[in-house]
C-alpha positions as CSV (number, residue, x, y, z in Angstrom):
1,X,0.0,0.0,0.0
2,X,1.2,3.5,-0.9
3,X,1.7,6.1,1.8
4,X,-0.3,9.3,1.6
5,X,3.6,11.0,1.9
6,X,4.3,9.1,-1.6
7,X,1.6,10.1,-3.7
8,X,2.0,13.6,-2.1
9,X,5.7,13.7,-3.6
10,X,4.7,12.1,-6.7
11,X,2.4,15.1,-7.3
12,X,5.2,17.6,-6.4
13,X,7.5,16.9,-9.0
14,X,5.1,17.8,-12.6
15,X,8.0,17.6,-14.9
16,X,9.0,14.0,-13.7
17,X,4.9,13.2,-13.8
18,X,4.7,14.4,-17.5
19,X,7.8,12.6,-18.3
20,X,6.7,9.0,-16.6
21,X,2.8,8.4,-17.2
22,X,2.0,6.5,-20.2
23,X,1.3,8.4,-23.4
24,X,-2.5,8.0,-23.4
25,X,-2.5,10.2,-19.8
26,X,0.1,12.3,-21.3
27,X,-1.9,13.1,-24.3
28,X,-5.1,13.6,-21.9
29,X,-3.3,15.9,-19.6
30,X,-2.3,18.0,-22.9
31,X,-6.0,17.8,-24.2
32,X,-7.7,18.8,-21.2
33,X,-5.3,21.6,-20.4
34,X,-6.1,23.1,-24.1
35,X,-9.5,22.7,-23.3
36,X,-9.8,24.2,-20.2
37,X,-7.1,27.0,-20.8
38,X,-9.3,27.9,-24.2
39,X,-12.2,27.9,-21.8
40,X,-11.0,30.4,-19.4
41,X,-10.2,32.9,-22.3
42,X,-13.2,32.5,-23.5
43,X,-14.9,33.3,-19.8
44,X,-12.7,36.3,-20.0
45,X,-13.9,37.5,-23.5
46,X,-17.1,37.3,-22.6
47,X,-16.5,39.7,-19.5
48,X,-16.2,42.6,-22.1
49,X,-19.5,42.8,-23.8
50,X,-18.5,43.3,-27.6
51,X,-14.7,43.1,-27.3
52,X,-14.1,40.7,-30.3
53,X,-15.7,41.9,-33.5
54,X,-18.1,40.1,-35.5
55,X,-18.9,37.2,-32.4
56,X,-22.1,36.6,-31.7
57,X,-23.1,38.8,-28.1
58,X,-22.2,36.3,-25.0
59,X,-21.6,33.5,-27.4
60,X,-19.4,30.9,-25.4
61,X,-18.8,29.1,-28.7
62,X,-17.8,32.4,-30.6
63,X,-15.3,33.4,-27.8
64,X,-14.2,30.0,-27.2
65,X,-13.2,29.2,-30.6
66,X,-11.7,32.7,-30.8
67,X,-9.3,31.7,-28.4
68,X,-8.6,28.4,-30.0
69,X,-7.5,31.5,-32.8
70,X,-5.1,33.1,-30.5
71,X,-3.5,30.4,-28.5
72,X,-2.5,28.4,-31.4
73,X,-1.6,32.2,-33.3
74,X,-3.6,31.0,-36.6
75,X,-6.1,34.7,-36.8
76,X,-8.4,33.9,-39.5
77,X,-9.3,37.4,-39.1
78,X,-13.3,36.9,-39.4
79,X,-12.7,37.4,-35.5
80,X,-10.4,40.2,-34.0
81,X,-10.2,42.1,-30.6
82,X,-11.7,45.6,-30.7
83,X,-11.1,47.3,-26.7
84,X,-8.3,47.6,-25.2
85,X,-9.7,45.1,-22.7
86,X,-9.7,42.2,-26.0
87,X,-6.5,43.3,-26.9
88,X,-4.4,42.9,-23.1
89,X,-5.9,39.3,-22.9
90,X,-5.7,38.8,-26.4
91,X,-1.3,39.5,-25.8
92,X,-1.5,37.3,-22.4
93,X,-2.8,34.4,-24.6
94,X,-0.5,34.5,-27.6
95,X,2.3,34.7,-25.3
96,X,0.8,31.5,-22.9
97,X,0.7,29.6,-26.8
98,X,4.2,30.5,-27.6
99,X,5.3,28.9,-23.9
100,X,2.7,26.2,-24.0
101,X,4.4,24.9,-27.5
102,X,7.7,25.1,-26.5
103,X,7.1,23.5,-23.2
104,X,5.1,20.6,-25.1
105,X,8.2,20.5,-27.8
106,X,10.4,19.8,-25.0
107,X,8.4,17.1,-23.2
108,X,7.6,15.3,-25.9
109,X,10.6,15.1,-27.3
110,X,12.5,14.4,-23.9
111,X,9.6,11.6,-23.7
112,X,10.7,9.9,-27.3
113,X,14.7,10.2,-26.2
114,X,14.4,8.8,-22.8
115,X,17.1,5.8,-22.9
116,X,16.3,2.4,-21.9
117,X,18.7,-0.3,-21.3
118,X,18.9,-3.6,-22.9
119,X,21.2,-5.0,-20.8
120,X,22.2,-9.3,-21.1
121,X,23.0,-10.6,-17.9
122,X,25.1,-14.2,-18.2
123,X,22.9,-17.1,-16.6
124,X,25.8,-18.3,-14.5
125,X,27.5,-15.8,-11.8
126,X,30.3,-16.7,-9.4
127,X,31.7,-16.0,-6.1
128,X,36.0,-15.5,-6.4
129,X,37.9,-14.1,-4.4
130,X,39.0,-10.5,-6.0
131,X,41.7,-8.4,-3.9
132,X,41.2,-11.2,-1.2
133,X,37.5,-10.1,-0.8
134,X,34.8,-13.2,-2.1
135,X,32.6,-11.4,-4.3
136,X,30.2,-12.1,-6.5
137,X,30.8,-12.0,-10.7
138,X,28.4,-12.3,-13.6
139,X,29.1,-11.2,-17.4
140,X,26.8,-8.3,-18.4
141,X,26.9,-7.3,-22.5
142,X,24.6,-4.8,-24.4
143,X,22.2,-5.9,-26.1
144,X,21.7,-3.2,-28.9
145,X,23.7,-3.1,-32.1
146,X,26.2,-0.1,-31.7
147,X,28.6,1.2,-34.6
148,X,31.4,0.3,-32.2
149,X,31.2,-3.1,-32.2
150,X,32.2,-5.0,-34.8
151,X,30.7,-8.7,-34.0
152,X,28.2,-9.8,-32.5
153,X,28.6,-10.6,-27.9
154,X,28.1,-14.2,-27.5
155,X,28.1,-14.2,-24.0
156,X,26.0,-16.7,-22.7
């Protein structure tokens, strides 16, 4: 049984969560953040009555997928800020986006590079005697093809 200390630590280090859950959470987390940051634009477009030109008056749908616009920097242009108001949130955004895809960039591609090990381990070990200690040997060899080696390990 886990310790409420562990899951408490587990949750304290984001960048070692992001990097360890499997891709389907991964991906979730990344959906559901859009989503929800996309959302709270939108709440604050709507604040302003008539701050983004040519949306529908309070529609959620109008604002919402005139943030979609502005995190991702695509500006169709059908939509655009007209207050000063549409305008400050409309900088906060973009600049969220810009962070939000480099911080993605990095994670995903520190998820892809991660090393594993494909380490062979011989079947037989031995205890001998090594600078008059008894200790215990076994033959490891790697198991991926490298450029520098030159024949196969047949170490078993």
């Amino acid at each position: 049984m886990i310790g409420l200390g562990a899951w408490y630590s587990y949750w304290r280090d984001p960048y070692h969560l992001l990097l360890t859950i499997p891709w389907f959470g991964f991906l979730s987390l990344v959906g559901l953040s859009y989503v929800l940051t996309n959302a709270l634009f939108a709440l604050l477009y709507l604040a302003e009555p008539n701050s983004i030109a040519n949306a529908k008056p309070g529609s959620f749908l109008d604002a919402f997928f005139f943030s979609v616009q502005t995190l991702a920097s695509i500006g169709y242009g059908a939509m655009y800020p007209q207050t000063v108001y549409a305008n400050s949130v409309v900088t906060i955004e973009a600049m969220i986006g810009l962070v939000s895809v480099a911080v993605l960039t990095g994670l995903a591609f520190a998820r892809f590079s991660r090393p594993t090990a494909r380490i062979l381990f011989s079947r037989v070990a031995v205890i001998t005697p090594h600078d008059g200690v008894p200790t215990l040997m076994f033959r490891t060899a790697n198991q991926r093809k490298t450029r520098s080696w030159k024949r196969k390990c047949e170490c078993i």
